[in-house]
C-alpha positions in Angstrom: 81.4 108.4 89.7 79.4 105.5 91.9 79.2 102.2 90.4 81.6 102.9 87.8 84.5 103.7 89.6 84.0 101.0 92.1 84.0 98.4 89.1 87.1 99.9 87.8 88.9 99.9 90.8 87.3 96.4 92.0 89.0 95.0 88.2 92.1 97.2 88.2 93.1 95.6 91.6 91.6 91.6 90.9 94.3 91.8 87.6 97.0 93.2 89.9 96.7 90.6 92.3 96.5 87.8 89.5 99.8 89.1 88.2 101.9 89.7 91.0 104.2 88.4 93.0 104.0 87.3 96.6 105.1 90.3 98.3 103.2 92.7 95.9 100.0 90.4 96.4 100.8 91.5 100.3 101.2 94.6 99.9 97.8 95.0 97.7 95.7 93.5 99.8 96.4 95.9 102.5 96.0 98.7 100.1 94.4 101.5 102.4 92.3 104.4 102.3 95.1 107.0 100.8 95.7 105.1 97.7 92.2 104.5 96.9 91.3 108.2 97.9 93.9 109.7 95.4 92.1 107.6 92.8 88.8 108.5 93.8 89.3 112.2 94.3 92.3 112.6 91.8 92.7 110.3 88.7 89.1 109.4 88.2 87.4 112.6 88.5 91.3 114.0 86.1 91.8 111.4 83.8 88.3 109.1 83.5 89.8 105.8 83.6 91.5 103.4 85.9 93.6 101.9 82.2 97.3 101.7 82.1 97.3 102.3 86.0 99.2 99.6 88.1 98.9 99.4 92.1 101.7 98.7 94.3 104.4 98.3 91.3 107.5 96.5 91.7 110.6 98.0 90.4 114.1 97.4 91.1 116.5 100.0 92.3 120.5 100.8 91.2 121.5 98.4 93.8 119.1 95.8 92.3 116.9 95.8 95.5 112.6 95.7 95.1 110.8 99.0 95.8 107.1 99.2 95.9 104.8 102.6 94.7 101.7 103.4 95.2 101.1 103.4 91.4 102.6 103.4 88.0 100.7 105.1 85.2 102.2 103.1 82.0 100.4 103.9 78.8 102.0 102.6 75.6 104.5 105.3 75.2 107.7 105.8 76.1 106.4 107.5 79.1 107.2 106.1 82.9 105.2 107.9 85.5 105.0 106.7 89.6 102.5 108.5 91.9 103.0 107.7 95.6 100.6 109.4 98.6 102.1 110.5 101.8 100.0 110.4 105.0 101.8 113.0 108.1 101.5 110.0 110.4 104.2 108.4 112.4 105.8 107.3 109.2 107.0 110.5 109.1 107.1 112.2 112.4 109.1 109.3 114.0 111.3 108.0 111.4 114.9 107.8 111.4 117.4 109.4 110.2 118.3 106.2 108.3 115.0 105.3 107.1 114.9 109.2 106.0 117.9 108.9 104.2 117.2 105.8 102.2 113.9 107.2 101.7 115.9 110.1 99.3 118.0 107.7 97.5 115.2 105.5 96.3 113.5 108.9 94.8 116.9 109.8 93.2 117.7 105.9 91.8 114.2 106.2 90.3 114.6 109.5 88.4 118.2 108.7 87.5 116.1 105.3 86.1 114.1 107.4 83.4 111.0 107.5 85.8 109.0 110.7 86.4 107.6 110.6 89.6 104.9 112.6 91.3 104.0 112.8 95.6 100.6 113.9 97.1 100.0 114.5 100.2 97.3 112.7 102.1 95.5 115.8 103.4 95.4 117.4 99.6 93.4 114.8 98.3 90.9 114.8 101.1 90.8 118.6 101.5 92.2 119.9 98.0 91.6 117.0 95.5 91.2 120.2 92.9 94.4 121.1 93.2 96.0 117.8 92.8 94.1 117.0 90.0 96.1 120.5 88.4 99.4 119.0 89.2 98.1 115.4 87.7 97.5 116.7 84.4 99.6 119.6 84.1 102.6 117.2 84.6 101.2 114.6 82.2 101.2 117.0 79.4 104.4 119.1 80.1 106.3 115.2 79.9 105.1 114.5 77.2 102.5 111.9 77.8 100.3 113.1 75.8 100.7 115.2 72.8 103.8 114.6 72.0 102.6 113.8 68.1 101.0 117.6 67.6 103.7 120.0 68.1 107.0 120.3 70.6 106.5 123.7 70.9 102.7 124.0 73.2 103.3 125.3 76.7 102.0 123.8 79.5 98.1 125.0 79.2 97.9 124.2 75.5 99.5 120.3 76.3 96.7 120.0 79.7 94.2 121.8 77.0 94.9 118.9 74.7 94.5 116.3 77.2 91.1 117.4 78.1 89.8 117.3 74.4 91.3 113.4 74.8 89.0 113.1 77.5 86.1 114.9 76.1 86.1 112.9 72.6 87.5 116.1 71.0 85.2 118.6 72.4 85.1 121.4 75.0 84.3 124.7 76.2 86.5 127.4 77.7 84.5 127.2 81.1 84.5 123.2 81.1 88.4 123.7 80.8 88.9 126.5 83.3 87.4 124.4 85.8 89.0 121.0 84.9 92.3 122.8 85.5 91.4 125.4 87.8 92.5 128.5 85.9 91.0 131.5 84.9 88.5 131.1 82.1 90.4 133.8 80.3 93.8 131.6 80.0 91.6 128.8 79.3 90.2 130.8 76.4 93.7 132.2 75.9 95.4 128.3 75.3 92.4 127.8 73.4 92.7 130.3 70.8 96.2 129.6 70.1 95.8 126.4 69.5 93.1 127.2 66.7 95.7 129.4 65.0 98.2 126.1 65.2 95.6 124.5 62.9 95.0 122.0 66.2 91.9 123.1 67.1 88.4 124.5 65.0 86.7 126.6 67.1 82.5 126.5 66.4 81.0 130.0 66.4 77.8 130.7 67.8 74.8 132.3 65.6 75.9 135.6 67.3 79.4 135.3 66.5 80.9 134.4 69.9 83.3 131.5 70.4 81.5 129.1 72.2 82.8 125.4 71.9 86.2 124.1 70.1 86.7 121.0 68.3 89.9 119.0 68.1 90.4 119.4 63.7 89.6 116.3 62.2 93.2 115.9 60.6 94.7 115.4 64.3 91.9 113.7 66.2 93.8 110.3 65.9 96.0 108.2 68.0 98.9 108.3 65.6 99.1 112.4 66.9 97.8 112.4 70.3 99.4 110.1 72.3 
């Protein structure tokens, strides 16, 4: 990760700041640890790239009032996606009954808005960042973020198995893919298989006949299918 994550991040947040206003430029400027370690320990490692990911977005309630998220993940699709990280500080502890309530109703204008929304808590990315990264991309692919062009039908695994072959320019084993989602290697292999019956995927035998690597087939490895 090293260098290139911190010149992602470094660019990600100078073109934030460039195009906000003067309360998000505020609030990005004291982005903390929590946010950065959720990309660090999360998206990068997940998803590869900082793109499409915008800190401390501005979005208006039902009521018309500004709320800030952590981060919005807008790729160009129909596809609306906030991540916010909770720390079990005195934020929560100590706050009101008020400040609980109205914490609620912003989640609930936001979903009733179209958005899909996911929360992580502060102690999962530093102590289970595997996990997290799971719920990431299990969550892009079951909403349709990503393959929404191949086939309605895939369950959960074969959509997250499809995202990874994004990732890995339309290549992967069943043990890279086990560990990328932290499942068995079996229902790795499982997802896999089925989605070389589908016609999605070619799978590349081994001079001994095992399965050893699949290959996205070259009539979907396009944008126009996987989005």
């Amino acid at each position: 990760m090293g260098n290139d994550f911190e010149h992602a991040y470094a660019r990600m947040m100078e073109s934030a700041v460039m195009s906000s206003s003067q309360e998000r430029k505020r609030r990005i400027v004291e982005h903390d640890q929590a946010e950065k370690l959720f990309l660090q320990n999360v998206w990068w490692p997940a998803v590869g790239s900082l793109e499409d990911l915008h800190p401390e977005f501005e979005v208006q309630d039902l009521k018309g009032m500004a709320r800030f998220a952590d981060y919005a993940y807008l790729p160009s699709l129909p596809f609306r996606l906030l991540i916010e990280i909770d720390g079990f500080g005195p934020h929560w502890r100590d706050v009101t009954r008020w400040r609980f309530a109205d914490d609620l109703q912003r989640q609930n204008h936001l979903l009733i808005d179209g958005w899909y929304l996911l929360r992580f808590a502060y102690d999962d990315l530093a102590e289970k960042p595997r996990r997290c990264q799971q719920t990431l991309l299990m969550a892009i692919a079951k909403w349709g973020g990503i393959t929404r062009g191949i086939a309605h039908n895939l369950d959960v695994y074969e959509r997250a198995l499809l995202h990874l072959m994004q990732q890995h320019w339309g290549e992967i084993t069943p043990t890279a893919a086990a560990e990328k989602l932290a499942i068995c290697k079996r229902r790795a292999t499982i997802g896999l298989q089925s989605l070389v019956r589908r016609g999605v995927l070619n799978a590349i035998v081994s001079s001994k006949g095992r399965n050893m690597r699949y290959k996205m087939s070259s009539s979907n490895w396009n944008s126009s299918l996987i989005k």
